[in-house]
MDAnalysis code that builds the backbone (N, CA, C; Angstrom):
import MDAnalysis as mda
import numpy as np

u = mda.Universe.empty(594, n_residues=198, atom_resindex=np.repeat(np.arange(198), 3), trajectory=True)
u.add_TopologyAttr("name", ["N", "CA", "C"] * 198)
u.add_TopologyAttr("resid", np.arange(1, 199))
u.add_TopologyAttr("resname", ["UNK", "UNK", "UNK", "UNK", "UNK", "UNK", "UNK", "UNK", "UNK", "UNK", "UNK", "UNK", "UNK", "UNK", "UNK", "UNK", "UNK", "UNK", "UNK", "UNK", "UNK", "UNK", "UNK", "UNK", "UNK", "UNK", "UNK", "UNK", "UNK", "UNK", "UNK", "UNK", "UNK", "UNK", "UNK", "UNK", "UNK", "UNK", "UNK", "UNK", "UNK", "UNK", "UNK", "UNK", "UNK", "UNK", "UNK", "UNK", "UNK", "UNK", "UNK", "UNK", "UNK", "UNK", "UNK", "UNK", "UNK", "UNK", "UNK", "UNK", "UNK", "UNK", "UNK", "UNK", "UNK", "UNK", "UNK", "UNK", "UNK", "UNK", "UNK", "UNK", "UNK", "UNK", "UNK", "UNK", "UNK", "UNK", "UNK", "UNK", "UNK", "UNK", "UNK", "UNK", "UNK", "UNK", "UNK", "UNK", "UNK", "UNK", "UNK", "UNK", "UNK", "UNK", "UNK", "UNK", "UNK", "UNK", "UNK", "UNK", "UNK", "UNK", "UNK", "UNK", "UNK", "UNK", "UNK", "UNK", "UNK", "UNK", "UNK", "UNK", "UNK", "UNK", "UNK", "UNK", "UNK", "UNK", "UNK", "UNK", "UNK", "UNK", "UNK", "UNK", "UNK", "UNK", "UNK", "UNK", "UNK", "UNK", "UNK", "UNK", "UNK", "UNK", "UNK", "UNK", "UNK", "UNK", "UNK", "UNK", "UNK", "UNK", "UNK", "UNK", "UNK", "UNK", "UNK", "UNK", "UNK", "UNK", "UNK", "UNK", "UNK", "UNK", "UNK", "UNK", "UNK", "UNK", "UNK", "UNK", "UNK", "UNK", "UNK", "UNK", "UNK", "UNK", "UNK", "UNK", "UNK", "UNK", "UNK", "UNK", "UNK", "UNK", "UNK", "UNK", "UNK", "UNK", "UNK", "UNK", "UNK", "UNK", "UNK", "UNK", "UNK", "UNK", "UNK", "UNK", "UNK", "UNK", "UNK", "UNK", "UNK", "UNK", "UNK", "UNK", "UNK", "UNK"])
u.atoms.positions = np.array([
    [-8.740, -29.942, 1.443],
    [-8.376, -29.656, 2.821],
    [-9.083, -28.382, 3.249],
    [-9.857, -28.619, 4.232],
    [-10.579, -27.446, 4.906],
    [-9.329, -26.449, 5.685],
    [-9.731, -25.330, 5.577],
    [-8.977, -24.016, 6.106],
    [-9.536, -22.699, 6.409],
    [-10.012, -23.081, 8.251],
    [-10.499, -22.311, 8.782],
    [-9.754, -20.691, 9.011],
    [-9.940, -19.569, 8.266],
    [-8.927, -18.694, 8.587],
    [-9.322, -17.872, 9.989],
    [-10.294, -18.552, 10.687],
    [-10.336, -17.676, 11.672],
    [-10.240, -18.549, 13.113],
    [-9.818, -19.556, 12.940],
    [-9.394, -20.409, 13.919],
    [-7.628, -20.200, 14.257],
    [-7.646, -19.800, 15.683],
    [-6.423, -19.178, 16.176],
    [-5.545, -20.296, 16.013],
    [-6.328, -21.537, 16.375],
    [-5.162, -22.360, 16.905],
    [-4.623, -23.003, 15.611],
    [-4.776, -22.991, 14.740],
    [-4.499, -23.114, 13.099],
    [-3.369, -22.116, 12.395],
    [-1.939, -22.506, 12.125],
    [-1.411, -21.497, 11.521],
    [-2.100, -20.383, 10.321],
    [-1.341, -19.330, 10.444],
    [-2.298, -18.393, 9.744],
    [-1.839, -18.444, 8.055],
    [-1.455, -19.573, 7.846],
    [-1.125, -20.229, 6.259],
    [-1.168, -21.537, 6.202],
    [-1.298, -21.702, 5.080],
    [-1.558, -23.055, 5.039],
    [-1.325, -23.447, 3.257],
    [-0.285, -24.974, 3.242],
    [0.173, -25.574, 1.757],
    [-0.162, -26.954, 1.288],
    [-0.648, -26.540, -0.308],
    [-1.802, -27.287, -0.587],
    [-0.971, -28.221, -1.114],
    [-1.326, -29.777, -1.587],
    [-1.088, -30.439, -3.328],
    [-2.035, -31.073, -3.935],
    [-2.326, -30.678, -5.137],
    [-2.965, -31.376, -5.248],
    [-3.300, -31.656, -7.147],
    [-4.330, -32.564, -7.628],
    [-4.110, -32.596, -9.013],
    [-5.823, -31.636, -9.699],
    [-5.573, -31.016, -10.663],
    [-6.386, -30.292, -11.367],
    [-5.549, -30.462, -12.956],
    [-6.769, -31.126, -13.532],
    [-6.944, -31.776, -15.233],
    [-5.611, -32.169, -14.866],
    [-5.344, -33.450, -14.015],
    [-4.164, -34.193, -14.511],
    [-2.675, -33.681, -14.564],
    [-2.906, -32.441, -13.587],
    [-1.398, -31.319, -13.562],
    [-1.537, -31.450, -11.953],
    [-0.191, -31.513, -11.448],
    [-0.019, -31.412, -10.070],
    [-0.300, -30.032, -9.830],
    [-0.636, -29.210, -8.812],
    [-0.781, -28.151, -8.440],
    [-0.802, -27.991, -7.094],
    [0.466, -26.843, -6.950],
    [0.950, -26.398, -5.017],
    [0.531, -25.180, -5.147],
    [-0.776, -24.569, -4.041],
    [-1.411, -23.646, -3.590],
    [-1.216, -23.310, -2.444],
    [-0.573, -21.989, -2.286],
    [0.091, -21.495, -0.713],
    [-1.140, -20.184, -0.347],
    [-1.588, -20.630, 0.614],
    [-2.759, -19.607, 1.036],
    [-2.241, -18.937, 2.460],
    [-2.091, -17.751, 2.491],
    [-1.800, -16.687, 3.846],
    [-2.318, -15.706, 4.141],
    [-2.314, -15.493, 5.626],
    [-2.687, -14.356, 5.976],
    [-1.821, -12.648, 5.384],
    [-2.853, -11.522, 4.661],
    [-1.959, -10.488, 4.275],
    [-1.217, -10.520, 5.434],
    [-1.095, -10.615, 6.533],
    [-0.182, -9.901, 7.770],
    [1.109, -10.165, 7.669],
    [1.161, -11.490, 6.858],
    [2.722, -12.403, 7.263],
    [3.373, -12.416, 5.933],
    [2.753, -11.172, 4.148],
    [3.272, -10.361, 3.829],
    [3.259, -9.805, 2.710],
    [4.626, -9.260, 2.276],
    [3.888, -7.405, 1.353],
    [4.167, -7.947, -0.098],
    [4.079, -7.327, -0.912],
    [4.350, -7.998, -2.694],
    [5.860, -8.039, -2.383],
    [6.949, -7.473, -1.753],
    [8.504, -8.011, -2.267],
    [8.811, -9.432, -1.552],
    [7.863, -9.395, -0.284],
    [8.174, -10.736, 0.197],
    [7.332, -12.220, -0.601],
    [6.550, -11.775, -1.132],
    [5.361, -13.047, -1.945],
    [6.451, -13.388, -3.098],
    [7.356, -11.848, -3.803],
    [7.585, -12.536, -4.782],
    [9.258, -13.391, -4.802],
    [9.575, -13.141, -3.485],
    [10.732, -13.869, -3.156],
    [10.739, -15.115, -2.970],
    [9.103, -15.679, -2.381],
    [8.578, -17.228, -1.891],
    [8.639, -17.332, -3.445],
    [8.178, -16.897, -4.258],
    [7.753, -17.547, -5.507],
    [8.740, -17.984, -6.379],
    [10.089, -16.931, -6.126],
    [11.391, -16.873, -6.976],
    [12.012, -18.389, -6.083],
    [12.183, -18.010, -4.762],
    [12.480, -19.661, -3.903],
    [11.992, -21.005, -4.769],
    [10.420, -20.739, -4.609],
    [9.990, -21.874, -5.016],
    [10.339, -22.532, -6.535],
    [10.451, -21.454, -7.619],
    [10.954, -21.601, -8.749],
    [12.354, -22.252, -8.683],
    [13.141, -21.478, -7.848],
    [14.610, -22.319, -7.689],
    [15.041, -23.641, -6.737],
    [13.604, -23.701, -6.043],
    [13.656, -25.413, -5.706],
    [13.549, -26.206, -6.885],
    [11.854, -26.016, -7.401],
    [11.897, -26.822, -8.579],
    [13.274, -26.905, -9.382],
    [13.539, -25.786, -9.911],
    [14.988, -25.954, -10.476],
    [15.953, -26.988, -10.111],
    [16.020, -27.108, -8.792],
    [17.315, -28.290, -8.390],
    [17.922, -27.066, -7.849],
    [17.641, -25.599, -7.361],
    [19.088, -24.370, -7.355],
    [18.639, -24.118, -5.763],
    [19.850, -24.453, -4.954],
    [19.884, -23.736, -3.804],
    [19.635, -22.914, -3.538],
    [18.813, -22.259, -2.320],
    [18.680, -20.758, -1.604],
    [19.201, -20.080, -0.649],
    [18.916, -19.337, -0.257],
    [20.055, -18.462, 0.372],
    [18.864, -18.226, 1.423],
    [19.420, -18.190, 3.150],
    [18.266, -18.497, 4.052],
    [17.716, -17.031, 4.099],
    [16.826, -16.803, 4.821],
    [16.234, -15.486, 5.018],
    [16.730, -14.327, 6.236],
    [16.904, -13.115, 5.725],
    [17.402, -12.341, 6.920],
    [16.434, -12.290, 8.213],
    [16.924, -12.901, 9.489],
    [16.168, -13.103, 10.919],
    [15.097, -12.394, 11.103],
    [14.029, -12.106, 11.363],
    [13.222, -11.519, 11.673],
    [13.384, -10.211, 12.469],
    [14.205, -10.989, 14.021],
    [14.312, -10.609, 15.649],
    [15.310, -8.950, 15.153],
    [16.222, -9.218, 13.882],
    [17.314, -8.409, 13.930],
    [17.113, -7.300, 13.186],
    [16.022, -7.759, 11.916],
    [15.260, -6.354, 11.107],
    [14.273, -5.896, 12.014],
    [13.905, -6.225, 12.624],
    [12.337, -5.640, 13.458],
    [13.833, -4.760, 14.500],
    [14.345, -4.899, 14.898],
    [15.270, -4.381, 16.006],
    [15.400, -2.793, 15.272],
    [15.913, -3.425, 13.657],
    [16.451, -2.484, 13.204],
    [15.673, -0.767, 12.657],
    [14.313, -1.838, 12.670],
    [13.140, -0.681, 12.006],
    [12.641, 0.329, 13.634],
    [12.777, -0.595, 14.383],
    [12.108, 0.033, 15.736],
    [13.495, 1.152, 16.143],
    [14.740, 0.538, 16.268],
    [15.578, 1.572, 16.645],
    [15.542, 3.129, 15.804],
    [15.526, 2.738, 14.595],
    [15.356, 3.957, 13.528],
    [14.441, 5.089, 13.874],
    [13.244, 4.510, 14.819],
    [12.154, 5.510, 15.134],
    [12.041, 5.820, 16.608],
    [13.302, 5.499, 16.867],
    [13.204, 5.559, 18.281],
    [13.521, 7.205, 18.558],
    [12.962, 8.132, 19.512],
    [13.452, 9.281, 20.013],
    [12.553, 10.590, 19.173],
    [11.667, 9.788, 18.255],
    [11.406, 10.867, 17.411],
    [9.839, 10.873, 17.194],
    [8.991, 10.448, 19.195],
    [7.835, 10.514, 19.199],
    [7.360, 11.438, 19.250],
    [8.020, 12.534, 19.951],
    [7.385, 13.551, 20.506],
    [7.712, 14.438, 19.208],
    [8.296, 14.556, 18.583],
    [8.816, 15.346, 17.169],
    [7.208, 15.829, 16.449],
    [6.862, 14.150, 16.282],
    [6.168, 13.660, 15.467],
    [4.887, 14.353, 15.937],
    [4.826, 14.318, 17.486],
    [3.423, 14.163, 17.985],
    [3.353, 16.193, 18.302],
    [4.384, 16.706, 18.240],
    [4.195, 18.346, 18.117],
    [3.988, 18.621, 16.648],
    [4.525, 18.018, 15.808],
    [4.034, 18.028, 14.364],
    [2.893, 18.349, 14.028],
    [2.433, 16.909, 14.780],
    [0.416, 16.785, 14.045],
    [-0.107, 17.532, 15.051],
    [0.214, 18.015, 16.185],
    [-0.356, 18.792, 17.116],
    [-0.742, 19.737, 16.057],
    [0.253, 20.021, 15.929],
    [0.065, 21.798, 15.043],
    [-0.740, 21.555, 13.723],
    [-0.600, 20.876, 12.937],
    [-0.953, 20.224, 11.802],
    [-3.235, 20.309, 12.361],
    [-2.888, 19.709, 12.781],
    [-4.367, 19.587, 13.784],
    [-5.177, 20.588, 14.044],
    [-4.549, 21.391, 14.642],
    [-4.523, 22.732, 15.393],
    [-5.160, 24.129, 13.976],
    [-4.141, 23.749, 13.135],
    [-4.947, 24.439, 11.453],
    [-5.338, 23.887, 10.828],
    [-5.777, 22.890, 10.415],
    [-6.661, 21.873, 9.644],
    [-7.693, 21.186, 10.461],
    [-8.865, 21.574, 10.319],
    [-9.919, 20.939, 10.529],
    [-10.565, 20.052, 9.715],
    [-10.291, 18.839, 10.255],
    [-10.673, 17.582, 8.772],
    [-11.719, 16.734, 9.447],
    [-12.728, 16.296, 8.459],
    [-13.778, 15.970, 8.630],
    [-13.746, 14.430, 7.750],
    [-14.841, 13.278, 8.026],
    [-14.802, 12.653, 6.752],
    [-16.194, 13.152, 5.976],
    [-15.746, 12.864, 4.395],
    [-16.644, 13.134, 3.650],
    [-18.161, 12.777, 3.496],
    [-18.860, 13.394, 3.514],
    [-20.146, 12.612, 3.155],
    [-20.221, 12.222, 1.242],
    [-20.030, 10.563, 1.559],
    [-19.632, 9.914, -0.205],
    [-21.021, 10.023, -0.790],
    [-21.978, 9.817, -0.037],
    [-23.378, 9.831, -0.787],
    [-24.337, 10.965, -0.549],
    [-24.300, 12.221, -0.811],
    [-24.604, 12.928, -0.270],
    [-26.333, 13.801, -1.204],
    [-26.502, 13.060, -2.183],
    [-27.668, 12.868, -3.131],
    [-28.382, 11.097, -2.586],
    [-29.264, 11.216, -2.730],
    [-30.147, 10.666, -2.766],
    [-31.197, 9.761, -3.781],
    [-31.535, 8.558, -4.268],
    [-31.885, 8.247, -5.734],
    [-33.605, 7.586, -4.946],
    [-34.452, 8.005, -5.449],
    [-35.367, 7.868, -4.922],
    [-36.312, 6.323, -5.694],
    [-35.704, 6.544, -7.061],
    [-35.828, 5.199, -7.663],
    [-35.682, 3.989, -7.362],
    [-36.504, 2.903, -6.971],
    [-36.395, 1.609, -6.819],
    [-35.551, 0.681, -7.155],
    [-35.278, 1.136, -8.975],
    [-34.635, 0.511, -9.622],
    [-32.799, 0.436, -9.218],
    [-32.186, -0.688, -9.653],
    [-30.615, -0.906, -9.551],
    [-30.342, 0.086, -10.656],
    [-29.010, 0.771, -10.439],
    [-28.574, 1.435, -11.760],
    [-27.143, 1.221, -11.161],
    [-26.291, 1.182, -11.853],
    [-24.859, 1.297, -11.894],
    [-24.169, 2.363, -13.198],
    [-23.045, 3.058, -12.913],
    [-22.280, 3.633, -13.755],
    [-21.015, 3.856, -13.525],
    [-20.467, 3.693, -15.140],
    [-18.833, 3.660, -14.909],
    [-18.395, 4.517, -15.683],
    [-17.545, 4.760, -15.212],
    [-17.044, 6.381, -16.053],
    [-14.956, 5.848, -16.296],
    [-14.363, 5.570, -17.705],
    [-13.578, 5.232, -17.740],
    [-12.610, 6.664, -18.567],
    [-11.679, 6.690, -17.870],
    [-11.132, 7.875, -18.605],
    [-10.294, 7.404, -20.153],
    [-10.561, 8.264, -20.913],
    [-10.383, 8.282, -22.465],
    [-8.742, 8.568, -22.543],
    [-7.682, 8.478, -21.365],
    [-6.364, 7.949, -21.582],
    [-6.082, 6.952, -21.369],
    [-4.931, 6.753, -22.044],
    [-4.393, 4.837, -22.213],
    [-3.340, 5.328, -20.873],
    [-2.928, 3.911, -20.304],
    [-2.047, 3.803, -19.175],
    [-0.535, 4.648, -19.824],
    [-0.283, 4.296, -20.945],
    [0.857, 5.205, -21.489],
    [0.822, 6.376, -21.689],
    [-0.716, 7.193, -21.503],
    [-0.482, 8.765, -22.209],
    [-0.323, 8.966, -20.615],
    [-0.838, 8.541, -19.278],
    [-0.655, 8.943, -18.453],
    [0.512, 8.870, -17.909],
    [1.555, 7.721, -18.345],
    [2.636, 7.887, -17.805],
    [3.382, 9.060, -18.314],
    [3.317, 9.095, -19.771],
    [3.508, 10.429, -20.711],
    [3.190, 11.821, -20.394],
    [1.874, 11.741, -19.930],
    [2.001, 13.344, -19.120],
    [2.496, 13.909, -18.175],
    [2.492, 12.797, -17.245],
    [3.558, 12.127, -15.449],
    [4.804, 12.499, -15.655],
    [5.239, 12.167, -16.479],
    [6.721, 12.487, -17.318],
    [6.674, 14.152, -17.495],
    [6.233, 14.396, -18.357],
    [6.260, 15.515, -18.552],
    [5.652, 16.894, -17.605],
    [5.427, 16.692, -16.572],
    [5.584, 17.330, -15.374],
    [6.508, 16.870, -14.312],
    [7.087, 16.057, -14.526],
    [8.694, 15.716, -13.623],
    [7.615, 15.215, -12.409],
    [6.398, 14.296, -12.474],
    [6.300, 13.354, -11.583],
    [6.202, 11.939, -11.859],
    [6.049, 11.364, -10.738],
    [5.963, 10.056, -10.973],
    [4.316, 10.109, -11.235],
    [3.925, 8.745, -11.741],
    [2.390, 8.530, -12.012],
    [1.636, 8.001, -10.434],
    [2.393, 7.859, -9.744],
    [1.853, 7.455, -8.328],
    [1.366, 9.309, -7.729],
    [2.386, 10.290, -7.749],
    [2.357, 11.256, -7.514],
    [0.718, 12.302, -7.870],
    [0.606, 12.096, -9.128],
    [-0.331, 12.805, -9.530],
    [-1.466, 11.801, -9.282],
    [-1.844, 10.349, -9.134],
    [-2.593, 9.820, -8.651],
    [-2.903, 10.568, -6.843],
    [-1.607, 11.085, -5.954],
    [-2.279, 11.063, -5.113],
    [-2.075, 12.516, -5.225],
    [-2.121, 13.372, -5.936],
    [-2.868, 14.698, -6.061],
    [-4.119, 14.532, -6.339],
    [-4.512, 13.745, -7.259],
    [-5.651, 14.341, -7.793],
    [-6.961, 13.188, -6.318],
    [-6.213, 12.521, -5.923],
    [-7.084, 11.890, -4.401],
    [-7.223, 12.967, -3.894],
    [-6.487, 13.789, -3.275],
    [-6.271, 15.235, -2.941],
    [-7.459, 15.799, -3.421],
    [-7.224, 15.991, -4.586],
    [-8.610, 17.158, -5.388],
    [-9.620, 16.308, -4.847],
    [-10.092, 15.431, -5.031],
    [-10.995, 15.042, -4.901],
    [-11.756, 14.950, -3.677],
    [-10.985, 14.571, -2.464],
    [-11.257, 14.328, -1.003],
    [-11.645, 16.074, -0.547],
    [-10.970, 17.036, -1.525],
    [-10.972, 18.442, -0.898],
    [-11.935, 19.005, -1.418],
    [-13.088, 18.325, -2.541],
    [-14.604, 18.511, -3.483],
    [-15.119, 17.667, -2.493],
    [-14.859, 16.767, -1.705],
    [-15.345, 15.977, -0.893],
    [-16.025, 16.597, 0.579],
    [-15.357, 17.348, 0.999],
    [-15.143, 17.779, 2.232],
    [-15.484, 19.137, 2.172],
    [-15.190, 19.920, 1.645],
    [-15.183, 21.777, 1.169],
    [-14.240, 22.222, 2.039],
    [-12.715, 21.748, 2.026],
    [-11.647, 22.206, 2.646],
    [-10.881, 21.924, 1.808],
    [-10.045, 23.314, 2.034],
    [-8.782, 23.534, 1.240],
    [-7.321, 22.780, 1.310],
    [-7.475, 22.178, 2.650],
    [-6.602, 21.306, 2.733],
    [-7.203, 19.385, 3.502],
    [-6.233, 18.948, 2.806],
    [-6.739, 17.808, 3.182],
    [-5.662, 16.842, 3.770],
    [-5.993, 15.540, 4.055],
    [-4.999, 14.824, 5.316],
    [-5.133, 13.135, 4.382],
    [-4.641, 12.433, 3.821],
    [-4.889, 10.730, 3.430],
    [-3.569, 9.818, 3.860],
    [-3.860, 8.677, 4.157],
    [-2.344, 7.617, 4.137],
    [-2.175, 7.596, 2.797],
    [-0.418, 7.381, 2.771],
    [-0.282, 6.981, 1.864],
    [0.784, 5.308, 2.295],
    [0.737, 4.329, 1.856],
    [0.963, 3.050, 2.252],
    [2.699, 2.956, 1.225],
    [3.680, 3.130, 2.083],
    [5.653, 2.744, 1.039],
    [5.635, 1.186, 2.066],
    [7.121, 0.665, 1.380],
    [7.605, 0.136, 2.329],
    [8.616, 0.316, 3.083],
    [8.016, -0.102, 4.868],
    [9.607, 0.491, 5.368],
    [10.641, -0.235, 5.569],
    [11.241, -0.891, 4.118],
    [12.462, -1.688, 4.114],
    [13.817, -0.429, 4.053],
    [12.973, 0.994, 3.272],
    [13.534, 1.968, 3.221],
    [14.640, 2.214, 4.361],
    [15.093, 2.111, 5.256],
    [15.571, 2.340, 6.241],
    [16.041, 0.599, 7.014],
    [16.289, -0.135, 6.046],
    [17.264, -1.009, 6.274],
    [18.461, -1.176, 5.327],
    [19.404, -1.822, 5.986],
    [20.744, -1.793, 4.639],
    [20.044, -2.485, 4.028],
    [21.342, -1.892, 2.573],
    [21.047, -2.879, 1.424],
    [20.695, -4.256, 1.504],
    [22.236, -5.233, 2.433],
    [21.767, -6.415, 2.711],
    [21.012, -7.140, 3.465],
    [20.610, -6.309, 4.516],
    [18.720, -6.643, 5.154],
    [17.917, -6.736, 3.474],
    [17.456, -6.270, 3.121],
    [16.873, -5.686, 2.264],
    [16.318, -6.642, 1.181],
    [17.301, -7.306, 1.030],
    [17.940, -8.588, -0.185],
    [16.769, -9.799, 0.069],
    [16.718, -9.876, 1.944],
    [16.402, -11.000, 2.225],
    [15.327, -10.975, 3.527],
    [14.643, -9.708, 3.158],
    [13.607, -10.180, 4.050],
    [12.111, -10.405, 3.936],
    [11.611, -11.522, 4.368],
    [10.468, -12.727, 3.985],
    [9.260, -11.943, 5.150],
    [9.032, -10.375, 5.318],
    [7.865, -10.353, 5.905],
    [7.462, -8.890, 5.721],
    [6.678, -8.531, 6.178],
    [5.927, -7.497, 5.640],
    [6.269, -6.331, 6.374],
    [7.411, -5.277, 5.523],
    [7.479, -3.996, 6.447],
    [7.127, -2.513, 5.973],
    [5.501, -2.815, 5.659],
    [4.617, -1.759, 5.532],
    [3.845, -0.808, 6.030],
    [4.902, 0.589, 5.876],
    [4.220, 1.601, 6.893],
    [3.465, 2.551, 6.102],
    [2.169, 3.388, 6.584],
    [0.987, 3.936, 6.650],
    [1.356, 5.080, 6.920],
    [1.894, 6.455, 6.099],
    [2.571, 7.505, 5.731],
    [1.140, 8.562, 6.457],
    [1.123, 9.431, 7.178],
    [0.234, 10.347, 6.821],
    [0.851, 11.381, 5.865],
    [-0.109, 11.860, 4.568],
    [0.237, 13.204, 3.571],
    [-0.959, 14.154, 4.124],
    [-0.167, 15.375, 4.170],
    [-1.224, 16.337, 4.342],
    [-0.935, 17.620, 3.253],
    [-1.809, 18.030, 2.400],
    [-1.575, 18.876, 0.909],
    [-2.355, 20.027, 1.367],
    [-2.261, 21.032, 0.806],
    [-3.422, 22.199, 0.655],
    [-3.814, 22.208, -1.119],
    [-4.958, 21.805, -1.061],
    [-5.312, 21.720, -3.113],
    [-5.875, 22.938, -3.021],
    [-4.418, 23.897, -3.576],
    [-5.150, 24.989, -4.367],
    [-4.229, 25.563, -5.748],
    [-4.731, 26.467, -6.176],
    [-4.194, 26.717, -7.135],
    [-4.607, 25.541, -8.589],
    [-4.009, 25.841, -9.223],
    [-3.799, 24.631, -10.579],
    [-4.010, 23.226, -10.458],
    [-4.021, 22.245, -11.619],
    [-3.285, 20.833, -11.258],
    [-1.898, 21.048, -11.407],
    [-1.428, 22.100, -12.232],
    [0.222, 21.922, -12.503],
    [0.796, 21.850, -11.013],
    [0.462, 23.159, -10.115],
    [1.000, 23.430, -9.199],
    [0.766, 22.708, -8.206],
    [-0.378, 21.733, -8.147],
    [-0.617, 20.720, -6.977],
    [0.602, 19.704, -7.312],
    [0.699, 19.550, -8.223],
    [1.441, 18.238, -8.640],
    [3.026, 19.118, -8.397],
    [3.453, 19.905, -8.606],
    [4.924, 20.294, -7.837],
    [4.829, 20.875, -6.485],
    [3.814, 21.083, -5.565],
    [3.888, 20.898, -4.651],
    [4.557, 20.275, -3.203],
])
């Protein structure tokens, strides 16, 4: 089955069946927009408990969580927007120039540079500075964007979800994507210890 993803008038998903080596196989193809990893893995847990023979439990409304995320931010534009005023106002941020050498060689070259810790010593050191391993990942983006730029402070998204700010039982049951685009703004100086308790 052909599946144009850029044809409007075509839902923006589309469900397959079909057989590969003699095994039935159901392939659900979607647009990211319609949603985030807690909602994919709820279709998947559904779908597991159809096969099962096990009833589901319907999905929380759309109309009534979207109500709920928009009211939450309601009143607190202008907060926001004297915030980054000021924020703005002392930080002068630029984007980086990523290629800023030149290879005059013809030839293809590629290089990879893999760091000599295992995923566990890093959680292990993460630990042992009382952060999370997401945390010092986006410090050291930080360091890097601020070797990037030659400013002491720097500005990146960082991507949560904002189910954060629904009840528990919204929460349980909702089938769509409520992912908001955080601005962080750090000053990298000092240490790594001290960036990372920052």
């Amino acid at each position: 089955v052909a599946w144009d993803h850029t044809a409007l008038e075509q839902g923006p998903w589309m469900l397959e069946h079909f057989k590969r080596d003699n095994k039935d196989v159901v392939r659900f193809t979607a647009h990211h927009a319609l949603y985030d990893a807690a909602s994919l893995q709820l279709f998947l847990t559904d779908v597991q408990a159809v096969y099962a023979g096990q009833s589901i439990v319907s999905y929380t409304r759309i109309r009534s969580v979207l109500g709920k995320l928009l009211a939450a931010n309601q009143g607190k534009e202008e907060e926001a927007k004297m915030f980054w005023t000021e924020e703005i106002a002392i930080h002068q941020h630029r984007f980086p120039d990523l290629t800023p050498l030149r290879v005059t060689s013809t030839k293809s070259f590629a290089q990879t540079a893999v760091s000599k810790l295992s995923v566990n010593e890093v959680e292990q050191l993460a630990m042992e500075q009382g952060v999370s391993v997401q945390a010092a990942g986006q410090a050291a983006w930080g360091r890097l964007l601020s070797m990037y730029t030659g400013e002491p402070s720097v500005t990146f998204g960082v991507t949560i979800s904002g189910k954060s700010t629904l009840d528990s039982s919204d929460n349980e049951r909702v089938a769509f994507p409520t992912i908001v685009t955080l601005p962080v703004s750090c000053d990298v100086v000092g240490s790594n210890a001290s960036l990372l308790q920052a």
